[in-house]
C-alpha positions as CSV (number, residue, x, y, z in Angstrom):
1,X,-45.1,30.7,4.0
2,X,-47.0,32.3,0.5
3,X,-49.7,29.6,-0.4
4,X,-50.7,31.9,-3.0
5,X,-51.1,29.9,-6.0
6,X,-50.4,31.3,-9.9
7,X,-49.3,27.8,-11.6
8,X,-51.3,26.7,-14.4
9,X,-51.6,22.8,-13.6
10,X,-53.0,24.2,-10.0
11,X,-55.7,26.9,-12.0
12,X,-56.9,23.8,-13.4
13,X,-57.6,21.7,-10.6
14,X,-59.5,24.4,-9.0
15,X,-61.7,24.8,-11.7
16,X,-62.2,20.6,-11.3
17,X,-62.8,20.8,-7.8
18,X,-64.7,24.1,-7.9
19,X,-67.0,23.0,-10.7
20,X,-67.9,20.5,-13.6
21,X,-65.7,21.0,-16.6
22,X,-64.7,18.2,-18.7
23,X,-67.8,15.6,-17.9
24,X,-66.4,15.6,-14.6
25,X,-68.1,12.8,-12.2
26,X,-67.8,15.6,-9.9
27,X,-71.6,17.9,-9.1
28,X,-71.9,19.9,-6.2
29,X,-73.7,18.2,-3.3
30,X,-74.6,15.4,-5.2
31,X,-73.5,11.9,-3.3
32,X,-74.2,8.4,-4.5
33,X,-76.8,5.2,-3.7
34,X,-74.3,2.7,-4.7
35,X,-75.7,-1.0,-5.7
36,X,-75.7,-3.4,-8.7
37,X,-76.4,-1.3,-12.0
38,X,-77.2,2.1,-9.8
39,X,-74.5,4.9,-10.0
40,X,-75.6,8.3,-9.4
41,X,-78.5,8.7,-7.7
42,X,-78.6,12.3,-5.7
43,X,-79.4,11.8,-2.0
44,X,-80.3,14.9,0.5
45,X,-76.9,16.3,2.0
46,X,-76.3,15.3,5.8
47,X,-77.0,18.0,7.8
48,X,-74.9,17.0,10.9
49,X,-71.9,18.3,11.5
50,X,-69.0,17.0,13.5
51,X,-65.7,17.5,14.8
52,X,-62.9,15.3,15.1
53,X,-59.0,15.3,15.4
54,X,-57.2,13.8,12.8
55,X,-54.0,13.9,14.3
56,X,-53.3,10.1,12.4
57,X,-49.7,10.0,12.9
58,X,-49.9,9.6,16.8
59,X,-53.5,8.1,16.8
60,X,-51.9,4.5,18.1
61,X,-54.3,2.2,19.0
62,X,-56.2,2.0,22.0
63,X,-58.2,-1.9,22.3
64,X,-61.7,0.2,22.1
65,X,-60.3,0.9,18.4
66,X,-58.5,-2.7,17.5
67,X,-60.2,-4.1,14.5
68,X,-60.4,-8.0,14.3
69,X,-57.1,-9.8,12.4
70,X,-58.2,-11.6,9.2
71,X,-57.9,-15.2,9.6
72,X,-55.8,-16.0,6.8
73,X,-52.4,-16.6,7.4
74,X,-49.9,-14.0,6.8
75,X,-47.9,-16.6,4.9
76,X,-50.6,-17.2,2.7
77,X,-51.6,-13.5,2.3
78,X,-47.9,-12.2,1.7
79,X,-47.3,-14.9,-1.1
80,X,-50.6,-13.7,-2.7
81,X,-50.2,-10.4,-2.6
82,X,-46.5,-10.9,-3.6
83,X,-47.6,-12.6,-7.2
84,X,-50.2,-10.0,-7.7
85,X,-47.2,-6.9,-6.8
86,X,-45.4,-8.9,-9.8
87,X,-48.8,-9.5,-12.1
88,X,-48.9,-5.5,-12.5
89,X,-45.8,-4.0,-11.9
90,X,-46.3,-2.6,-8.1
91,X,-43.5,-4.4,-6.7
92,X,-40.9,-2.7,-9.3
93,X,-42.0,0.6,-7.9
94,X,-42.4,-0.2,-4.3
95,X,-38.5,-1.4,-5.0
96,X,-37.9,2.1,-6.6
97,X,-39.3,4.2,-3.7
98,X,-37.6,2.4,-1.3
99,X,-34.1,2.8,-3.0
100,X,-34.9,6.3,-3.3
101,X,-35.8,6.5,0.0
102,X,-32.4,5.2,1.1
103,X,-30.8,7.8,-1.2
104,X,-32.9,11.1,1.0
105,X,-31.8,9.4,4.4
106,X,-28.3,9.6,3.3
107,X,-27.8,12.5,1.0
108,X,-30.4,14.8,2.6
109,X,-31.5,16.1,-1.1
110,X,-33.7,14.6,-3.1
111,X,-33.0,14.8,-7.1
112,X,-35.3,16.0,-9.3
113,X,-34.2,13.4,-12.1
114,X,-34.4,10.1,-9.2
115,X,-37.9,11.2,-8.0
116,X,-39.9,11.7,-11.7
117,X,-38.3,8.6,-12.8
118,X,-40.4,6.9,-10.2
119,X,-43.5,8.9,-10.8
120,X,-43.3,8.2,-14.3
121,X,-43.3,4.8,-13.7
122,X,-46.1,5.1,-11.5
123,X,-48.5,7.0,-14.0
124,X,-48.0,4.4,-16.5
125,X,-48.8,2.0,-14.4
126,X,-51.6,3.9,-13.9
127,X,-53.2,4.1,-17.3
128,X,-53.3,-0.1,-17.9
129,X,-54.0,-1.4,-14.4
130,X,-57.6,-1.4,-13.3
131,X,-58.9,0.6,-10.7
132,X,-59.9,-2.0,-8.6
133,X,-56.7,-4.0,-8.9
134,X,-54.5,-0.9,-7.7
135,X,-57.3,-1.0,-4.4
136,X,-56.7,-4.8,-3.7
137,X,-53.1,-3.9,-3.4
138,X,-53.5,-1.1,-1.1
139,X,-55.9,-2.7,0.7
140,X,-54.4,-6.0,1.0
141,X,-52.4,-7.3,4.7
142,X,-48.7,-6.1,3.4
143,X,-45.2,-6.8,5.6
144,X,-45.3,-4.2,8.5
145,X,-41.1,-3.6,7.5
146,X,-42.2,-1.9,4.4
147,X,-44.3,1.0,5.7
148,X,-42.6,4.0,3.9
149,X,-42.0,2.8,0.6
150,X,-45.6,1.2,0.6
151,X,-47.4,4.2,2.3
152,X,-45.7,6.4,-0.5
153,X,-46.3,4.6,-3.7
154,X,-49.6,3.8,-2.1
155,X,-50.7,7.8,-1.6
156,X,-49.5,8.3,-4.8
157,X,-51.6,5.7,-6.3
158,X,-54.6,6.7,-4.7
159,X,-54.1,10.7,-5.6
160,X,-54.0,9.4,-9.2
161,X,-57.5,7.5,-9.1
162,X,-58.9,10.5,-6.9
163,X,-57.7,13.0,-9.7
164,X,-59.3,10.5,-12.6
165,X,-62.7,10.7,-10.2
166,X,-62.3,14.6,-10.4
167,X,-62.5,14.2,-14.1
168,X,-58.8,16.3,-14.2
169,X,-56.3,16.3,-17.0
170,X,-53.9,13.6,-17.5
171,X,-51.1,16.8,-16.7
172,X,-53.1,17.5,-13.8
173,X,-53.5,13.6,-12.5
174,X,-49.5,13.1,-13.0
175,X,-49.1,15.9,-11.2
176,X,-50.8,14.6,-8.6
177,X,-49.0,10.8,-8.6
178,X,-45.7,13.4,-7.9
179,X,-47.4,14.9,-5.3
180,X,-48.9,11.7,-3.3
181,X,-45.0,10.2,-3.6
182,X,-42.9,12.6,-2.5
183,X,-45.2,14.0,0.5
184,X,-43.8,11.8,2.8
185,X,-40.5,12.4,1.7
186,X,-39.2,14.2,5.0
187,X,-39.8,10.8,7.6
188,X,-36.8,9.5,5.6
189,X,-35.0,11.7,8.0
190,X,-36.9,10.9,11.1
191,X,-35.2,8.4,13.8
192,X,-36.2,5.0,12.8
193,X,-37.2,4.1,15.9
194,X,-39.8,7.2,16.1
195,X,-41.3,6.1,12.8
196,X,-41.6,2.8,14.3
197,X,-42.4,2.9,17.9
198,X,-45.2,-0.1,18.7
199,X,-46.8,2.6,21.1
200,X,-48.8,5.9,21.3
201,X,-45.8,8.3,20.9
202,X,-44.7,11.2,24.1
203,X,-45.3,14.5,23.0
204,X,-41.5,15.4,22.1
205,X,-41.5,12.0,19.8
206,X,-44.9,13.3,18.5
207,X,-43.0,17.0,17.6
208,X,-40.1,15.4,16.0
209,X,-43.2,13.2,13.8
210,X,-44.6,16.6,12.6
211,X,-41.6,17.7,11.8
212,X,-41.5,15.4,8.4
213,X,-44.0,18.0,6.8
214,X,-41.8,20.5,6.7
215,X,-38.6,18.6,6.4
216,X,-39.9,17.3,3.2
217,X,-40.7,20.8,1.6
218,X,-37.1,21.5,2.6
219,X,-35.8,18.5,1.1
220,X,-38.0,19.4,-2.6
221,X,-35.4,22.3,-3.3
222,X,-35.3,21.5,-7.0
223,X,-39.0,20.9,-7.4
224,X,-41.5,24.0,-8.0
225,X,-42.8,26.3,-5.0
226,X,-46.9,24.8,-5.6
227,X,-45.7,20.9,-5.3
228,X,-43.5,22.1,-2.3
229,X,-46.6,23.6,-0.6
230,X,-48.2,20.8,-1.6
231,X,-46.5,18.4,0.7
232,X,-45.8,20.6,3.5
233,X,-49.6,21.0,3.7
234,X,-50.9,17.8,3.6
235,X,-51.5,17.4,7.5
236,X,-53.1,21.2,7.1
237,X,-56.8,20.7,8.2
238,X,-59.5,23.1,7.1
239,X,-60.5,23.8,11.0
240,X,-57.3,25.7,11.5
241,X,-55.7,23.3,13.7
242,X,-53.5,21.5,11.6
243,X,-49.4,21.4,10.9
244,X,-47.0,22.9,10.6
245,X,-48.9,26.2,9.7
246,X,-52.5,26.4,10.8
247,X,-53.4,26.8,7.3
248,X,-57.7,26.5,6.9
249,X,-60.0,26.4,3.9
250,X,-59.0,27.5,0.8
251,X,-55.2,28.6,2.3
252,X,-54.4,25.1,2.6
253,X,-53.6,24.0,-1.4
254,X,-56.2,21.8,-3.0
255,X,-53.7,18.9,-4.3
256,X,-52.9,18.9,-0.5
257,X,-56.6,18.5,0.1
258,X,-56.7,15.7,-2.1
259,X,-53.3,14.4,-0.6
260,X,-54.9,14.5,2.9
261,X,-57.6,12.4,2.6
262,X,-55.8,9.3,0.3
263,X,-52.8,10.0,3.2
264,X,-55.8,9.3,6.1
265,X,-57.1,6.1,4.1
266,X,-53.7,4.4,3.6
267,X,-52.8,5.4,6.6
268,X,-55.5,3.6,8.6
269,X,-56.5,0.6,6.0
270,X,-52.4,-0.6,6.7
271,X,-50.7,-2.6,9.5
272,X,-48.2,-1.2,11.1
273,X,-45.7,-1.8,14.0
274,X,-48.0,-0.1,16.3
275,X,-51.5,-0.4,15.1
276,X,-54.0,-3.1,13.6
277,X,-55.3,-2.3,10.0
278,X,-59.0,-1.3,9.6
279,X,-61.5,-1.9,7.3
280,X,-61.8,0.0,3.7
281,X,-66.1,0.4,5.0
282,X,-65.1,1.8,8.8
283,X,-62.3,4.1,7.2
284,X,-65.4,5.4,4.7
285,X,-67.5,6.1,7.6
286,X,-64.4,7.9,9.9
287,X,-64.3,9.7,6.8
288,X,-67.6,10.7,6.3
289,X,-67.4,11.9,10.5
290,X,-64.2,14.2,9.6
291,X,-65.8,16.1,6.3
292,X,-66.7,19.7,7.3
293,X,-64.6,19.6,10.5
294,X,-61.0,18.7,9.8
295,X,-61.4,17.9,5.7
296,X,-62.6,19.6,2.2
297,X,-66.4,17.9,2.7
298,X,-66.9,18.2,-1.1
299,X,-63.6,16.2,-1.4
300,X,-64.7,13.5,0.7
301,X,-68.5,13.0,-1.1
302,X,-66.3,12.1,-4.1
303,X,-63.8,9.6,-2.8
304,X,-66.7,8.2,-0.5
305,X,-69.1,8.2,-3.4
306,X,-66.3,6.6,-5.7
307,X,-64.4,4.0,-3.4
308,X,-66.9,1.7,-3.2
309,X,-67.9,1.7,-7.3
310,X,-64.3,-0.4,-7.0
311,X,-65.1,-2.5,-4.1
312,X,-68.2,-4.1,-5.5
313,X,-68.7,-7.8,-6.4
314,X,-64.9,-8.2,-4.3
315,X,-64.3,-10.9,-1.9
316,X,-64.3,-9.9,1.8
317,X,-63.3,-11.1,5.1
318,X,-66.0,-10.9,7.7
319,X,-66.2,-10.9,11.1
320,X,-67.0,-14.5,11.4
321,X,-64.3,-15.7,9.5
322,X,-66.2,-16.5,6.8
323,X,-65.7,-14.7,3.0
324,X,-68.4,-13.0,1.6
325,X,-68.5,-10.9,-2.2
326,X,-70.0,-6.8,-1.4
327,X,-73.3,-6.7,-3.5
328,X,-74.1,-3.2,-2.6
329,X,-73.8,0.3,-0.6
330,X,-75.9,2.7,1.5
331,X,-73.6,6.1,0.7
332,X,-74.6,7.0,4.6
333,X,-73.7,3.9,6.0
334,X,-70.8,2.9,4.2
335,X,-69.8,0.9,6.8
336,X,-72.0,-1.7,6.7
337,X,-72.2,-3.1,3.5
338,X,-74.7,-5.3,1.9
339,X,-72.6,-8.6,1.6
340,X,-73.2,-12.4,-0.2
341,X,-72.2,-15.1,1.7
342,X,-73.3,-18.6,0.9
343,X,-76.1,-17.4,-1.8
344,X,-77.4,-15.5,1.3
345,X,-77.5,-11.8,1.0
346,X,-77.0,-9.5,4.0
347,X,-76.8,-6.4,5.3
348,X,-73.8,-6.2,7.8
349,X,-73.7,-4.7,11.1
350,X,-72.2,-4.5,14.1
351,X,-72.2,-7.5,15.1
352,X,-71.2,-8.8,11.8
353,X,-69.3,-6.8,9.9
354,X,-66.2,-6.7,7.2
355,X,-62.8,-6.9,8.5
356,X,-60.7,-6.8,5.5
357,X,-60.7,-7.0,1.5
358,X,-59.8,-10.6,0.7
359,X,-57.4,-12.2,-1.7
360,X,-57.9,-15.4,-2.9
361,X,-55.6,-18.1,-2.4
């Protein structure tokens, strides 16, 4: 397959991602000391490397990897979440995906006119809701029964901020809300109960998995050749070793750079039938262990650098069961947050640490 890139909109986001046009947030090495009132304060550039698999969609988990349940109810949780889906709009497009969904599985094509209908709606929704609004939705303990449809308005969503973070053009950041929804397009022909299994999957199961990558580039027919690419690279990793091509570095397309890591965070920060959800802070730190090895590592400084601007002065669940608010951020320990709980301030650890973003009741 060409990844040889000559459209305009992708020029563009490699001049964003390669350098600093537009007032873009965006500087080189540069990562941030995150707190009350500090932003961008440059720190020295790790100089440990590492090297991980990222192999998400068959990383099931093992109990050395189970994150603790909040202790809210899921009754409680599902009705909050379920007024704040209404409040701005989410559940209209979650609704949306999931018909369209329906329509792939059967019809085997997907329309050009049903899928930017729903992107649309998703980039206006963009504009008027606030960042950190769009995070406590993704973020929030939603119904295991509405993986796909969630998982692909929520990539979407979160390729959208990471292009705004870039400092790229509205063109280019729309582009990207396409991108993050249809990437996933192709599972709408894998066997339900594949998709689903409660259980680390056998190796054939795992093959027929991978196989969604290139099933949706197939499926994009009517859709141009660099937003096809786009979504048959987003499990591409830059150490070679990712699917369905072995595509590294600068082979594998940027906007499927981008899609890769907000496809990783979803994909870990949500419960599903066979896995616990883990915390926004432990998926910053897994990401912060895969940049240079398996992701873009100037990609990741920005979204780890950026997530937690969004995150601060939010209620939390922690370990305890108690609910703290996050007052502040090491960028080299994102993990461990400094938290307020009871008019104490603390540094979390181990020991005591955040499970989950919390909405109030």
């Amino acid at each position: 397959m060409s990844t040889e890139r000559t459209d305009s909109s992708s020029q563009k986001a490699a001049a964003v991602y390669n350098g600093n046009p537009r007032g873009s947030v965006y500087s080189g090495n540069s990562r941030l000391l995150i707190g009350r009132g500090a932003r961008m304060n440059a720190v020295t550039e790790r100089n440990k490397k590492w090297n991980f698999s990222a192999e998400w969609e068959n990383s099931r988990t093992t109990p050395s990897a189970v994150i603790e349940q909040p202790v809210t109810s899921p009754s409680v949780v599902a009705d909050s979440l379920s007024e704040m889906e209404k409040t701005c709009g989410y559940d209209i497009v979650k609704n949306e995906t999931f018909e369209l969904l329906g329509e792939i599985s059967q019809k085997k094509f997907v329309r050009q006119e049903s899928l930017r209908t729903v992107s649309e709606e998703l980039s206006s929704r963009l504009e008027v809701t606030l960042p950190s609004t769009i995070l406590s939705l993704i973020n929030a303990l939603a119904p295991v029964d509405e993986y796909l449809q969630r998982h692909c308005v929520n990539v979407s969503l979160l390729n959208g901020l990471f292009g705004s973070w870039l400092g790229m053009s509205k063109r280019e950041i729309d582009n990207l809300v396409l991108i993050g929804l249809l990437h996933d397009c192709g599972k709408a022909l894998i066997p339900h109960r594949v998709l689903t299994a409660p259980r680390k999957l056998s190796i054939v199961e795992f093959e027929v998995i991978k196989m969604h990558a290139s099933n949706s580039y197939d499926l994009l027919t009517e859709f141009p050749e660099p937003l096809r690419c786009a979504a048959r690279s987003h499990h591409e990793r830059i150490s070679g070793l990712g699917y369905p091509d072995g595509l590294s570095y600068d082979e594998i397309p940027v906007e499927a750079r981008i899609t890769a890591i907000s496809d990783i965070y979803d994909a870990m920060v949500s419960q599903r039938a066979y896995k616990t959800p883990r915390s926004p802070f432990n998926i910053l730190a897994t990401l912060n262990e895969l940049r240079d090895s398996e992701l873009d590592a100037r990609l990741v400084d920005v979204f780890v650098s950026h997530m937690p601007l969004e995150l601060l002065d939010k209620p939390v669940r922690l370990s305890d069961g108690s609910v703290g608010v996050i007052r502040s951020f090491d960028p080299d320990d994102p993990e461990y947050p400094v938290v307020e709980v009871n008019d104490h301030v603390t540094k979390t650890n181990e020991d005591f640490h955040c499970t989950s973003m919390y909405i109030e009741e």
